[in-house]
PDB file of N, CA, C, O and CB in Angstrom:
ATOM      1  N   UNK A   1       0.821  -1.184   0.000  1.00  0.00           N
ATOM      2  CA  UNK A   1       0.000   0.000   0.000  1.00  0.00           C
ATOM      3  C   UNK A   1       0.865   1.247   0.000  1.00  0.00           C
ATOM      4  O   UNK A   1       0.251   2.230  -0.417  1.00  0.00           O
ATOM      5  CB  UNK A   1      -0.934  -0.002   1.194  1.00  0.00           C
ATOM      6  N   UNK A   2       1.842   1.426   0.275  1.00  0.00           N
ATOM      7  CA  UNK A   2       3.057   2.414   0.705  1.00  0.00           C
ATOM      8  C   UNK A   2       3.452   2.599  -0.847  1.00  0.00           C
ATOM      9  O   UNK A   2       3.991   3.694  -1.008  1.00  0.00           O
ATOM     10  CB  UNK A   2       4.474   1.677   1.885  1.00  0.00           C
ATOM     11  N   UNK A   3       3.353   1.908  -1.947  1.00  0.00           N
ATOM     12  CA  UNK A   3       3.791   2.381  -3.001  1.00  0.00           C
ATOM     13  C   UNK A   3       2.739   3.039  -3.851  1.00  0.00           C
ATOM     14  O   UNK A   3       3.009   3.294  -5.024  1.00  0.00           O
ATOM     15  CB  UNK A   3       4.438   1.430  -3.597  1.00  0.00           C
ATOM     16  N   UNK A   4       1.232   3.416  -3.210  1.00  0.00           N
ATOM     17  CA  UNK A   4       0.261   3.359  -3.770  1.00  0.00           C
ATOM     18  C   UNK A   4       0.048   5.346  -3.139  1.00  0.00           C
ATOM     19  O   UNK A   4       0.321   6.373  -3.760  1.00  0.00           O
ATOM     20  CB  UNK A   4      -0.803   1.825  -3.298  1.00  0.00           C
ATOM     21  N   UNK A   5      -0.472   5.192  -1.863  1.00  0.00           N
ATOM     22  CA  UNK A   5      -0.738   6.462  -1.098  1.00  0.00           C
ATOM     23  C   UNK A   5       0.555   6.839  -0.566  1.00  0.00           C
ATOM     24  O   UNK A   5       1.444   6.031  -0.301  1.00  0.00           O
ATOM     25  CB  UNK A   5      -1.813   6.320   0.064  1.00  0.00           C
ATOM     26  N   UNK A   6       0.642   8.333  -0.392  1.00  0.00           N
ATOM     27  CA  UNK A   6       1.590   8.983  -0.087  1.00  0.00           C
ATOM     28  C   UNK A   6       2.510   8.761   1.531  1.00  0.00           C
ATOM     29  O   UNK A   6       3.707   8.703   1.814  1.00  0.00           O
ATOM     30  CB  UNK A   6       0.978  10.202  -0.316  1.00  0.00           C
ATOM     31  N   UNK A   7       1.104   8.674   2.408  1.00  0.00           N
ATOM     32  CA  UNK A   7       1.403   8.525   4.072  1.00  0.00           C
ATOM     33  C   UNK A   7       0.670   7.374   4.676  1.00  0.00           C
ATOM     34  O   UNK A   7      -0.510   7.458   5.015  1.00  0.00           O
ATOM     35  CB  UNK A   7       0.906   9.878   4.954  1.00  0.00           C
ATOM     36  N   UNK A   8       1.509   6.130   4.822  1.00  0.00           N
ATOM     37  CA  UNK A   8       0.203   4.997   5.126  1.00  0.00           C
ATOM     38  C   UNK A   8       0.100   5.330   6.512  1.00  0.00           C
ATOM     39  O   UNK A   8      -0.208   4.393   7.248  1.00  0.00           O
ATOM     40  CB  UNK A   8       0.490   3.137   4.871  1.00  0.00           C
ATOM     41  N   UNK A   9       0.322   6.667   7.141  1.00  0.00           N
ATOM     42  CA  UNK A   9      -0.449   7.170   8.566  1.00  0.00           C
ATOM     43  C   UNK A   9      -1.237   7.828   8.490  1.00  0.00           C
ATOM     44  O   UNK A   9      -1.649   8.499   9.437  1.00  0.00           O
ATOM     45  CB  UNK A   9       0.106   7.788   9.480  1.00  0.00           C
ATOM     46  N   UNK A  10      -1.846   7.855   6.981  1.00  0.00           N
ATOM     47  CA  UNK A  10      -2.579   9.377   6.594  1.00  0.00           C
ATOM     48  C   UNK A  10      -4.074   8.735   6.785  1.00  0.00           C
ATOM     49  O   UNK A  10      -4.330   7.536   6.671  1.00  0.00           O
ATOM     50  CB  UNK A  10      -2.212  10.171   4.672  1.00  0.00           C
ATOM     51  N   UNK A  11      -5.122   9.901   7.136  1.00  0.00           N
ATOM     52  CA  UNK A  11      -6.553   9.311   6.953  1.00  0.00           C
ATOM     53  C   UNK A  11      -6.772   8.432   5.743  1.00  0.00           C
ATOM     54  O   UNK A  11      -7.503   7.478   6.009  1.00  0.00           O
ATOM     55  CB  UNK A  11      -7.570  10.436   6.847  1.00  0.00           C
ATOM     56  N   UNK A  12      -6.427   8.467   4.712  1.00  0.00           N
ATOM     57  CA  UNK A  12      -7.160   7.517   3.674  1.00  0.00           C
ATOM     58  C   UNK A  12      -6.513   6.032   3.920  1.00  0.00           C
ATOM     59  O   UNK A  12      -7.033   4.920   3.836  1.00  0.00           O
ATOM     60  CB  UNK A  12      -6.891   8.067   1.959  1.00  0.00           C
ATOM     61  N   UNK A  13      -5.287   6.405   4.230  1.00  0.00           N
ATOM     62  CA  UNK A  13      -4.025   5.014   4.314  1.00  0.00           C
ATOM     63  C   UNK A  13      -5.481   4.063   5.378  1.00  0.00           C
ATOM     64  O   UNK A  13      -6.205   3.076   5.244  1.00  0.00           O
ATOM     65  CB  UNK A  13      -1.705   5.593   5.665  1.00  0.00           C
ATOM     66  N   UNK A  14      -5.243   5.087   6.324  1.00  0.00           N
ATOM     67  CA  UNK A  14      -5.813   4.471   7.558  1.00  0.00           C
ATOM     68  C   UNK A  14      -7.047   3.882   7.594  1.00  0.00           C
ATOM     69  O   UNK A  14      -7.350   2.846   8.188  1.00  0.00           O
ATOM     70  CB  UNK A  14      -5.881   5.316   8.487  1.00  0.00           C
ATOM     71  N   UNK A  15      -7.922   4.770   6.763  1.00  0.00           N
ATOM     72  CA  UNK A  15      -9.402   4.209   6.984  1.00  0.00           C
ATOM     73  C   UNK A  15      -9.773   2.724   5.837  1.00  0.00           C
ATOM     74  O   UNK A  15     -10.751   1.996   5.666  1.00  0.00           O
ATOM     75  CB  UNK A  15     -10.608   5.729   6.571  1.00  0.00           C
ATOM     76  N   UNK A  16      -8.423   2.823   5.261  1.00  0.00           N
ATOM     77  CA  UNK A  16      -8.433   1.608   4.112  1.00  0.00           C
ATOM     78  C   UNK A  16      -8.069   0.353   5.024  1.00  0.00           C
ATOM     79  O   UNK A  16      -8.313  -0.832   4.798  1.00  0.00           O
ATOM     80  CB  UNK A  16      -7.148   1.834   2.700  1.00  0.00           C
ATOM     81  N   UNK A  17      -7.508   0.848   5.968  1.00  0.00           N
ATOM     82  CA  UNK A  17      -6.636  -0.590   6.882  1.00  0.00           C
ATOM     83  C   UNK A  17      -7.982  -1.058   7.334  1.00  0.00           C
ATOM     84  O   UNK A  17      -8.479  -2.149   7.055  1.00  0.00           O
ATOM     85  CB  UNK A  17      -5.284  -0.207   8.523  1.00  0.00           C
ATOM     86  N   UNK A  18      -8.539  -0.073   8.093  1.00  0.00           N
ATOM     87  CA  UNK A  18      -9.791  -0.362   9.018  1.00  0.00           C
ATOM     88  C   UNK A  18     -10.946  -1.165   8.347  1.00  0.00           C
ATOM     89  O   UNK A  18     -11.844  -1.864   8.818  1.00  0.00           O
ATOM     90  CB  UNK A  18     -10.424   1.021   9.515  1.00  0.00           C
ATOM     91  N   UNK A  19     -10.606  -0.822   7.105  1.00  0.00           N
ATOM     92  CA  UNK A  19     -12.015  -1.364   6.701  1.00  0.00           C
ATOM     93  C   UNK A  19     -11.678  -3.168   6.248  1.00  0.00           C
ATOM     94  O   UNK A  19     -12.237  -4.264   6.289  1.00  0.00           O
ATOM     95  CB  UNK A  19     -12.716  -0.246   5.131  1.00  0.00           C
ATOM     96  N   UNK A  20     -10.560  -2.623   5.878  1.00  0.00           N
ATOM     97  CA  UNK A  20      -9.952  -4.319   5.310  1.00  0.00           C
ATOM     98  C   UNK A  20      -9.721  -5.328   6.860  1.00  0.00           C
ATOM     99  O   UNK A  20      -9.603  -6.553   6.864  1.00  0.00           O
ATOM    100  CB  UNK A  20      -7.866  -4.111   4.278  1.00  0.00           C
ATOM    101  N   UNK A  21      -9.704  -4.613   7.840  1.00  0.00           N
ATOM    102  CA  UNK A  21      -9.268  -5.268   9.203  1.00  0.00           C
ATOM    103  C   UNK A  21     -10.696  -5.571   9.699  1.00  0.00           C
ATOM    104  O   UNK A  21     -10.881  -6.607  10.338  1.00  0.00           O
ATOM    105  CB  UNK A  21      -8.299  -4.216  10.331  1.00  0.00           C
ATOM    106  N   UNK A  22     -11.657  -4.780   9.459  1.00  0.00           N
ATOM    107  CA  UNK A  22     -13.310  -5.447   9.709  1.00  0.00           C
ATOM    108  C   UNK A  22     -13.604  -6.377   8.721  1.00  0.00           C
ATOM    109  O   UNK A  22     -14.787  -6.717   8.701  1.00  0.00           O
ATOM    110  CB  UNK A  22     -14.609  -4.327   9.604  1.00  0.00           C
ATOM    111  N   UNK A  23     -12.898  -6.875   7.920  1.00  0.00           N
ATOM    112  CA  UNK A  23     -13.747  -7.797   6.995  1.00  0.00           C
ATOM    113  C   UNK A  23     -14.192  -7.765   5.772  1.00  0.00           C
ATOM    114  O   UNK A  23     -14.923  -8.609   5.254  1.00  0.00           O
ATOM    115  CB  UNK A  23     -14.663  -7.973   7.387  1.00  0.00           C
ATOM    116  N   UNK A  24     -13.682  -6.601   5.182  1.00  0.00           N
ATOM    117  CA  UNK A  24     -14.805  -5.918   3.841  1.00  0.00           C
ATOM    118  C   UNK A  24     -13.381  -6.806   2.941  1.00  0.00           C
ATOM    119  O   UNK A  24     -12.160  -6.717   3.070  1.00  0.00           O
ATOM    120  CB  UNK A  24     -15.161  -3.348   3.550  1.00  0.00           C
ATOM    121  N   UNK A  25     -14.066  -7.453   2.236  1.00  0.00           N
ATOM    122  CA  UNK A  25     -13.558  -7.822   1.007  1.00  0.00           C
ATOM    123  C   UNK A  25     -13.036  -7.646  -0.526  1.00  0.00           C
ATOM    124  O   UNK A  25     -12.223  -8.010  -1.376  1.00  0.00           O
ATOM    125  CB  UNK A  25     -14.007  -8.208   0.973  1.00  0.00           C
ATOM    126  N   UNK A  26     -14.279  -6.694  -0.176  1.00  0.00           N
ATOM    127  CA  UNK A  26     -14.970  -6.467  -1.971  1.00  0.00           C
ATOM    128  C   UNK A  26     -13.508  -4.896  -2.064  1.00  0.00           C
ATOM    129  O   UNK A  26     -13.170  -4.011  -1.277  1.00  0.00           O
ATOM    130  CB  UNK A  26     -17.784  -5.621  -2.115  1.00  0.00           C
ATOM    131  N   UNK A  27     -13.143  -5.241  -3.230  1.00  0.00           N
ATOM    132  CA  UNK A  27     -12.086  -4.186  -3.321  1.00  0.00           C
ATOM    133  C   UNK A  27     -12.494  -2.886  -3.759  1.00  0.00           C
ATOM    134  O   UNK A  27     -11.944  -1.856  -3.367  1.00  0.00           O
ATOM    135  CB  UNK A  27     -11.065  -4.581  -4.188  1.00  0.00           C
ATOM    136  N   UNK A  28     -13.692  -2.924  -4.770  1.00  0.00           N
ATOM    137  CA  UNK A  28     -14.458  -1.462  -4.470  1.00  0.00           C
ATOM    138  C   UNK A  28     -14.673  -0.762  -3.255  1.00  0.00           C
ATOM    139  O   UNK A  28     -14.528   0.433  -2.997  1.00  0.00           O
ATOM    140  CB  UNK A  28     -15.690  -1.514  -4.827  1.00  0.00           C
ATOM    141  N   UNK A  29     -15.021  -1.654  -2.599  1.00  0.00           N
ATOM    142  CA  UNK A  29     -15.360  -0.829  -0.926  1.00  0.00           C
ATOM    143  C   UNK A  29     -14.604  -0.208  -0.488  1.00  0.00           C
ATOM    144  O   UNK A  29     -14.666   0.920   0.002  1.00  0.00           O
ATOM    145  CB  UNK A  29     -15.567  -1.520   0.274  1.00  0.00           C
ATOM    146  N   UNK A  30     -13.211  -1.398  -0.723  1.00  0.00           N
ATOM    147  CA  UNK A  30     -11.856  -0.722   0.440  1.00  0.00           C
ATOM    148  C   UNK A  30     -11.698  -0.057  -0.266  1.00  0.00           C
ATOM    149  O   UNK A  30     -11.580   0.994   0.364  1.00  0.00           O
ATOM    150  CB  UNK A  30     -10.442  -1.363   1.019  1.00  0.00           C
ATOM    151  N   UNK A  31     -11.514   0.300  -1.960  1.00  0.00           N
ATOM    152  CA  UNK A  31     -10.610   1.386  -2.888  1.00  0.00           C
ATOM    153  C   UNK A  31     -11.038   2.404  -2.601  1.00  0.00           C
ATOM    154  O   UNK A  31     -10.344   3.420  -2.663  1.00  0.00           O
ATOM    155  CB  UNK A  31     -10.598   1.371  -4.376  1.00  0.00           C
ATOM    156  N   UNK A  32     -13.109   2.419  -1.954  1.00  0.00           N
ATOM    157  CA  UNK A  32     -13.586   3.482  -2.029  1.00  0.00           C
ATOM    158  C   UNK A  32     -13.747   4.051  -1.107  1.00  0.00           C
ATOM    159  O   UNK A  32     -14.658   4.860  -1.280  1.00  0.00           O
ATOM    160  CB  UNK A  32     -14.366   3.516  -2.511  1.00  0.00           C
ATOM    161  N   UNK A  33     -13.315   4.090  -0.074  1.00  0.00           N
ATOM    162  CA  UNK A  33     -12.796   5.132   1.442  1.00  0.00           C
ATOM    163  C   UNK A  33     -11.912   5.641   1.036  1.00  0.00           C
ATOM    164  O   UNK A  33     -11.668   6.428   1.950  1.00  0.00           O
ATOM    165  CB  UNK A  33     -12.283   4.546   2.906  1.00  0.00           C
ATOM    166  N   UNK A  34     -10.561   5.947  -0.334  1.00  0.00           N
ATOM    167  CA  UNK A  34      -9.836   6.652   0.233  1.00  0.00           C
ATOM    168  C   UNK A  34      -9.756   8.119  -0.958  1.00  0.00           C
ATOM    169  O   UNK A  34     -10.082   7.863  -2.117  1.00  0.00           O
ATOM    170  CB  UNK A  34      -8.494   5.729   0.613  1.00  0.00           C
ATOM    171  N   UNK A  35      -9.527   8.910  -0.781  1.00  0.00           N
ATOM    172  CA  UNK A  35      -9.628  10.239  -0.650  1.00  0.00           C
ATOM    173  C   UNK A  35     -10.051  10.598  -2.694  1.00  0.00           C
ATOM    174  O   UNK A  35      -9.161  10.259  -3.473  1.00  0.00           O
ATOM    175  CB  UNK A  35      -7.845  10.953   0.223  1.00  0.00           C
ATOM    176  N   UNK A  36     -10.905  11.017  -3.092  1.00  0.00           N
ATOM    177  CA  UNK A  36     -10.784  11.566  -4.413  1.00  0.00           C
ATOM    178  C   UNK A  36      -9.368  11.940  -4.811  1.00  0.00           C
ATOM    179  O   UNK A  36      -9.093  11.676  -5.982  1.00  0.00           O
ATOM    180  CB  UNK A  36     -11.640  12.737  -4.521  1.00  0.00           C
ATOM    181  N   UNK A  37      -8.489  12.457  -4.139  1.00  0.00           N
ATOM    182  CA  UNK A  37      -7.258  12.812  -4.660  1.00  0.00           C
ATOM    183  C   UNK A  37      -6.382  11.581  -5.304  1.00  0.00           C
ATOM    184  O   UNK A  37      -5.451  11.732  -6.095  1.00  0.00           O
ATOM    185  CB  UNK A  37      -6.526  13.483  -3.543  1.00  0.00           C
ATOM    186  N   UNK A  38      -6.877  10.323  -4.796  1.00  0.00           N
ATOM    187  CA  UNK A  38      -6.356   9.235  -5.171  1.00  0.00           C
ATOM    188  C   UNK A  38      -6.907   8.383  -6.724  1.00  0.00           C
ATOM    189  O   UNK A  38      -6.739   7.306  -7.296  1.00  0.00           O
ATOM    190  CB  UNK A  38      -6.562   8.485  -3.936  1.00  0.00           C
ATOM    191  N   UNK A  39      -7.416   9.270  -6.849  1.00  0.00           N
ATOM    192  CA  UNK A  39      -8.908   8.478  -8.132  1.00  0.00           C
ATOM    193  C   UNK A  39      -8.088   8.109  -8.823  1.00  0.00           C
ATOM    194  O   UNK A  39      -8.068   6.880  -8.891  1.00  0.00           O
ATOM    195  CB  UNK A  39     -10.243   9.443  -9.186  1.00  0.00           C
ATOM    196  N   UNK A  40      -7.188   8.715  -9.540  1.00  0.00           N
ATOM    197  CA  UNK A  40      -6.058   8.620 -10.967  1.00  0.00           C
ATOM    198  C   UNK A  40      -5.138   7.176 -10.104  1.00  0.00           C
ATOM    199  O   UNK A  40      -4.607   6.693 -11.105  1.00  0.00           O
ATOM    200  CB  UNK A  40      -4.665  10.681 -11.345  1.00  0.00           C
ATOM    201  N   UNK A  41      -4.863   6.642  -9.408  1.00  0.00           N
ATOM    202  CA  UNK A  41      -4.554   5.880  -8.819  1.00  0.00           C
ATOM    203  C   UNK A  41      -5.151   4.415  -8.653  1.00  0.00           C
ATOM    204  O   UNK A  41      -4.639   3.299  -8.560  1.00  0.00           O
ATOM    205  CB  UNK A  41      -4.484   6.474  -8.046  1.00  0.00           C
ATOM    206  N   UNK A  42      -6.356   4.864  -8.654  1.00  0.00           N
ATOM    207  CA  UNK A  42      -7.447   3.770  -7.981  1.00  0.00           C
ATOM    208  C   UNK A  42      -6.923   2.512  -8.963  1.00  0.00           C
ATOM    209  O   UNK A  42      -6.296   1.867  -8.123  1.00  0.00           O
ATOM    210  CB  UNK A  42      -9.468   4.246  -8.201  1.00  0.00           C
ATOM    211  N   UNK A  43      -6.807   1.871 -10.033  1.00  0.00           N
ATOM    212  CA  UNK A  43      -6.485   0.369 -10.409  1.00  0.00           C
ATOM    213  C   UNK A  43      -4.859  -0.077 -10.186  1.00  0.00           C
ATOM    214  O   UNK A  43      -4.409  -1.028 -10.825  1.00  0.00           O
ATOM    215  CB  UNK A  43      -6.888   0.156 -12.082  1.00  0.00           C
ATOM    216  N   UNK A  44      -4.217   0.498  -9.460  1.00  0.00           N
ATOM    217  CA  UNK A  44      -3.052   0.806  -8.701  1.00  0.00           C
ATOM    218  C   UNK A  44      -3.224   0.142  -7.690  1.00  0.00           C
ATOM    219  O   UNK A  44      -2.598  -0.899  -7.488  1.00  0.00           O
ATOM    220  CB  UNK A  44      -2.773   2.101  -8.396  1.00  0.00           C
ATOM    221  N   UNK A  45      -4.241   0.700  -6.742  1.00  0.00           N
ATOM    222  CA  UNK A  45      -4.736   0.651  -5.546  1.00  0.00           C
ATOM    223  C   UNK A  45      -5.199  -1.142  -5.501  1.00  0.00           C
ATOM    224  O   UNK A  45      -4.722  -2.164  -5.007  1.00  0.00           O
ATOM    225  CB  UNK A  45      -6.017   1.903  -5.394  1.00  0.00           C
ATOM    226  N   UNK A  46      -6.346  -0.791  -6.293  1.00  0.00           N
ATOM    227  CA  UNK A  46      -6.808  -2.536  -6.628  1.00  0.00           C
ATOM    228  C   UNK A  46      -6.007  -3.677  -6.514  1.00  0.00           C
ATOM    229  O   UNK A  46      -5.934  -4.665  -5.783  1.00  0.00           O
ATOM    230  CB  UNK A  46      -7.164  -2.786  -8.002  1.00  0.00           C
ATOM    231  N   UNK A  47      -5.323  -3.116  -7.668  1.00  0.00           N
ATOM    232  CA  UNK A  47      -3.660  -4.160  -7.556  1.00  0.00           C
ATOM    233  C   UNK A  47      -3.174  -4.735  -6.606  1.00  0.00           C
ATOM    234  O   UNK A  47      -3.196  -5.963  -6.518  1.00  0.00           O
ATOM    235  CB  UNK A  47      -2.438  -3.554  -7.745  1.00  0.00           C
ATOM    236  N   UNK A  48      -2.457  -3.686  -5.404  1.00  0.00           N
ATOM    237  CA  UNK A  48      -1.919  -3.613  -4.185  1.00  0.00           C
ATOM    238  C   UNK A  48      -2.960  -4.559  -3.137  1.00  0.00           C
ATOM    239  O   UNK A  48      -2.520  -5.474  -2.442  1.00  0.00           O
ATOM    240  CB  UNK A  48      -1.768  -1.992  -3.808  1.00  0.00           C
ATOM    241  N   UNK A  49      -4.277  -4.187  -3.169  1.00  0.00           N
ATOM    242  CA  UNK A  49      -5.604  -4.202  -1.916  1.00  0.00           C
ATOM    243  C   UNK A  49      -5.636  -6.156  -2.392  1.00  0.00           C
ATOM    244  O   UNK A  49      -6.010  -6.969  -1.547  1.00  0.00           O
ATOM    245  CB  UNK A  49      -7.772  -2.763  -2.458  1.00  0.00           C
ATOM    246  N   UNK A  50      -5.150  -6.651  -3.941  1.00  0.00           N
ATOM    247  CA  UNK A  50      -5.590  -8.445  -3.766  1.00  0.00           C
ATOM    248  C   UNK A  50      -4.939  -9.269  -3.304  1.00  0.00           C
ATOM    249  O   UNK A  50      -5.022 -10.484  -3.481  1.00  0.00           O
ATOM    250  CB  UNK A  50      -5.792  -9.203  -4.808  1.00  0.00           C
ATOM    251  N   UNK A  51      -4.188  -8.656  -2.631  1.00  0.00           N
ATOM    252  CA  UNK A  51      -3.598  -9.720  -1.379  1.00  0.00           C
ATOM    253  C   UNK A  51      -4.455 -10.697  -0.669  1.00  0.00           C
ATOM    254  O   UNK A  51      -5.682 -10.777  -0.603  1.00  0.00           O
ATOM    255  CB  UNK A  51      -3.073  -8.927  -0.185  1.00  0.00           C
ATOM    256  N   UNK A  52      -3.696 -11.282  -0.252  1.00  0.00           N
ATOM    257  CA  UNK A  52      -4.648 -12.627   0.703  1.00  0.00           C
ATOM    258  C   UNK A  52      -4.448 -11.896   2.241  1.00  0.00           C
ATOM    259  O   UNK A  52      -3.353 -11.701   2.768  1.00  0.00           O
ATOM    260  CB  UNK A  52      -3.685 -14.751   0.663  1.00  0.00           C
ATOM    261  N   UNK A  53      -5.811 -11.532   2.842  1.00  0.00           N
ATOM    262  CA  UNK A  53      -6.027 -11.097   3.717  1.00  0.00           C
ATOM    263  C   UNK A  53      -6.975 -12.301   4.677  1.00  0.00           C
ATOM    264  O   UNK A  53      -8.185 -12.160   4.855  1.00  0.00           O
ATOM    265  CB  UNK A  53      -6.494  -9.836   3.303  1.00  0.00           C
ATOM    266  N   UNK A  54      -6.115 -13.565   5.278  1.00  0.00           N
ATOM    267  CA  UNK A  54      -6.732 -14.324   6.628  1.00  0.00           C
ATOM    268  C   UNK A  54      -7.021 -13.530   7.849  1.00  0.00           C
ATOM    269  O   UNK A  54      -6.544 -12.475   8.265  1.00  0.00           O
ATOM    270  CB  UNK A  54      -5.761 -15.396   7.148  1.00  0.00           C
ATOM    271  N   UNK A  55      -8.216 -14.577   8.449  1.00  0.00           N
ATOM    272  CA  UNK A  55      -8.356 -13.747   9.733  1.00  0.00           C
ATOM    273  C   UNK A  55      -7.156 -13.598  10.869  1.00  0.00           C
ATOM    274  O   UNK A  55      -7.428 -12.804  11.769  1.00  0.00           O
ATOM    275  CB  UNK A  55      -9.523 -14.348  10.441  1.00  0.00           C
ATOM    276  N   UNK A  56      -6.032 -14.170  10.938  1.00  0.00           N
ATOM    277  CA  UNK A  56      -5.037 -13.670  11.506  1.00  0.00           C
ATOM    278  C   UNK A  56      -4.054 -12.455  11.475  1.00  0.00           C
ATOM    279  O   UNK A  56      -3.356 -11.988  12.375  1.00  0.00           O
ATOM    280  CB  UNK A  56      -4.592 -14.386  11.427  1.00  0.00           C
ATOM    281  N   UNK A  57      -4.231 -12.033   9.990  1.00  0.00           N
ATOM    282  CA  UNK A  57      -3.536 -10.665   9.353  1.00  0.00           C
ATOM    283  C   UNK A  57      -4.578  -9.724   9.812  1.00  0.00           C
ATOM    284  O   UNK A  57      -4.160  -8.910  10.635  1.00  0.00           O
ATOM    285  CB  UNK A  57      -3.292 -10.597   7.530  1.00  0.00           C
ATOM    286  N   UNK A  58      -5.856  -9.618   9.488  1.00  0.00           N
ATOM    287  CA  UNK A  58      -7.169  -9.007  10.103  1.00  0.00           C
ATOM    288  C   UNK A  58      -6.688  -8.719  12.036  1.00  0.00           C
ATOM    289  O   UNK A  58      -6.415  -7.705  12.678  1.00  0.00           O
ATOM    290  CB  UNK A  58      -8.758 -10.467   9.798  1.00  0.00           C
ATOM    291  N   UNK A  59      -6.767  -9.862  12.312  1.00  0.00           N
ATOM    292  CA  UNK A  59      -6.479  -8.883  13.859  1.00  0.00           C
ATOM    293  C   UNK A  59      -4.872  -8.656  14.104  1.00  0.00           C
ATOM    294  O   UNK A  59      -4.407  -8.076  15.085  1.00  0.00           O
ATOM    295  CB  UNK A  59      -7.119  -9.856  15.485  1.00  0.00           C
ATOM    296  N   UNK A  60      -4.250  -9.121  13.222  1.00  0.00           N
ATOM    297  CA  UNK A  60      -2.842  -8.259  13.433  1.00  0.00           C
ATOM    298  C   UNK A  60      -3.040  -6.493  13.031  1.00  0.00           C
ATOM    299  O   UNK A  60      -2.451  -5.683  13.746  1.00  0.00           O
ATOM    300  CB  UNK A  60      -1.517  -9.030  12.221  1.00  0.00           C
ATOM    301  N   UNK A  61      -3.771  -6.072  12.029  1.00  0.00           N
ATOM    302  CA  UNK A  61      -3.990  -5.204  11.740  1.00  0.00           C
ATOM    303  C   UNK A  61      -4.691  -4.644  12.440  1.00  0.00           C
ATOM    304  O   UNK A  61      -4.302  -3.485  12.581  1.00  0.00           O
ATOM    305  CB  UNK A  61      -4.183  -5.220  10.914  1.00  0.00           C
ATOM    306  N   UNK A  62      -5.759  -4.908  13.104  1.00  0.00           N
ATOM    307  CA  UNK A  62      -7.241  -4.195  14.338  1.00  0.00           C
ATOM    308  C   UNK A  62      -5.466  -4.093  15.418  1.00  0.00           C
ATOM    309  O   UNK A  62      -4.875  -3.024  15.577  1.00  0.00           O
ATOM    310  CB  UNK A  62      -9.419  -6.054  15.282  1.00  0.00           C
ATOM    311  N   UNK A  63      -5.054  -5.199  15.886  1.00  0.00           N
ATOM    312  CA  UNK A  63      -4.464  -4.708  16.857  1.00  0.00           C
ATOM    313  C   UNK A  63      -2.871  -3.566  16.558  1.00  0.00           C
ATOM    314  O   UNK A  63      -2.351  -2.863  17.425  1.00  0.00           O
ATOM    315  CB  UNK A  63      -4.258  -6.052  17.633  1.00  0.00           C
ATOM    316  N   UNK A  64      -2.538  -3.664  15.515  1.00  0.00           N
ATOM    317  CA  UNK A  64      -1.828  -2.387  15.751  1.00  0.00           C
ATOM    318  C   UNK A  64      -2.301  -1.120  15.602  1.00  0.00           C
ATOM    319  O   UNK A  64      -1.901  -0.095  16.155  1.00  0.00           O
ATOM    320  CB  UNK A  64      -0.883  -2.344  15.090  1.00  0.00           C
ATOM    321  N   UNK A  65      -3.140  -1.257  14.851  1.00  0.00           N
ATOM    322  CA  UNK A  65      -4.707  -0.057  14.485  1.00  0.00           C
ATOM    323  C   UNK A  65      -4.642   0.390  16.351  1.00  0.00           C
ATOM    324  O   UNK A  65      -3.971   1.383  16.632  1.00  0.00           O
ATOM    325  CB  UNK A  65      -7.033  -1.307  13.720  1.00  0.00           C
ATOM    326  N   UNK A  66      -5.096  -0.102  17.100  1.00  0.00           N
ATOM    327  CA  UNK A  66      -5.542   0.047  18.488  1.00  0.00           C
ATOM    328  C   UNK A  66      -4.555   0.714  18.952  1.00  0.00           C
ATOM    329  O   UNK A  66      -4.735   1.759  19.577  1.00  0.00           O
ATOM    330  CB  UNK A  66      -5.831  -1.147  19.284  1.00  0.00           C
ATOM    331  N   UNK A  67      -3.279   0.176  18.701  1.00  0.00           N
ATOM    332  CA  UNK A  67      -2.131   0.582  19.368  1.00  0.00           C
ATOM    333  C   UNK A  67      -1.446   1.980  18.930  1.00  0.00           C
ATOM    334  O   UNK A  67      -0.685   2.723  19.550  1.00  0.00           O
ATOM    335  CB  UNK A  67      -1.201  -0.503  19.211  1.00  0.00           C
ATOM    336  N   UNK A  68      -1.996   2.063  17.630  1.00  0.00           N
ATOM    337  CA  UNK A  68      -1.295   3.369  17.113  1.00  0.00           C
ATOM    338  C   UNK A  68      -2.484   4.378  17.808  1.00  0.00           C
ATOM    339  O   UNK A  68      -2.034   5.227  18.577  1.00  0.00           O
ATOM    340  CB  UNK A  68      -1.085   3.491  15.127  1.00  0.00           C
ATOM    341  N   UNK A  69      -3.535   4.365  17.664  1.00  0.00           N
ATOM    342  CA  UNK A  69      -4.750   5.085  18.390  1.00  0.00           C
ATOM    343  C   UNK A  69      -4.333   5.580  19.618  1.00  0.00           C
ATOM    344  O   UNK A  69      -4.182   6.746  19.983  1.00  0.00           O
ATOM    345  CB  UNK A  69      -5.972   4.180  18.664  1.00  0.00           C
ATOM    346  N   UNK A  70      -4.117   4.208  20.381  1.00  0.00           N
ATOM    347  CA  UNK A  70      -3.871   4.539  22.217  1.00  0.00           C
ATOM    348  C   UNK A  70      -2.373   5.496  22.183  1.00  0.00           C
ATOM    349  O   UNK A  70      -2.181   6.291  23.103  1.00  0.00           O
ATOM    350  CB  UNK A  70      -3.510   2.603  23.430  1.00  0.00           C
ATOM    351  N   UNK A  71      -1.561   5.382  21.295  1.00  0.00           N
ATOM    352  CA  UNK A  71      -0.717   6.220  21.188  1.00  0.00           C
ATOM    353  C   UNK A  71      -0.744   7.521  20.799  1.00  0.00           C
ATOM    354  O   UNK A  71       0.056   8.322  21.284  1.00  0.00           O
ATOM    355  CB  UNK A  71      -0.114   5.800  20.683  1.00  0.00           C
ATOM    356  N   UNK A  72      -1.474   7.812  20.070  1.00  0.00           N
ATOM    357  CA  UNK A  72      -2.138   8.954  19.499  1.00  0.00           C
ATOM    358  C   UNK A  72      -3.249   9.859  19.477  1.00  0.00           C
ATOM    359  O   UNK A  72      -3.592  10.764  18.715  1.00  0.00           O
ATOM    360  CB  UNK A  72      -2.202   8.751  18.797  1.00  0.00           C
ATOM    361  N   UNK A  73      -3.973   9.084  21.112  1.00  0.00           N
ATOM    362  CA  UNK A  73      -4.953   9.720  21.152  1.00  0.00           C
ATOM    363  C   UNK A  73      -4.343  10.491  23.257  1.00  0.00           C
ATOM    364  O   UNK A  73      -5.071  11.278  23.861  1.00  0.00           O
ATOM    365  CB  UNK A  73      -6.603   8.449  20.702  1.00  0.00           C
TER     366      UNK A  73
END
């Protein structure tokens, strides 16, 4: 994803993790949380997002998600 969006700490980076870390599959969904500025990008994005995402990568991701939060909030 880092070769795709500019800041994978940035809101779009982020809200793409979140959504892929709840479960959403469908790669429209995840492509489509992240920012219009990215549009010219988007089958880029696709590319990157068909990874094999198991439910063990899923809560590796919720849990550093949590951790960067509790750090940052």
């Amino acid at each position: 994803m880092g070769s795709v969006v500019s800041d994978v700490m940035g809101v779009s980076a982020l809200d793409m993790l979140r959504t892929i870390a709840a479960g959403v599959e469908n790669l429209e969904k995840v492509s489509g949380v992240h920012s219009p500025n990215n549009e010219k990008k988007r089958a880029e994005l696709e590319l990157v997002l068909r990874g094999y995402i198991n439910q063990h990568k899923r809560l590796m991701i919720k849990t550093i998600l949590t951790h960067i939060d509790f750090q940052t909030d």
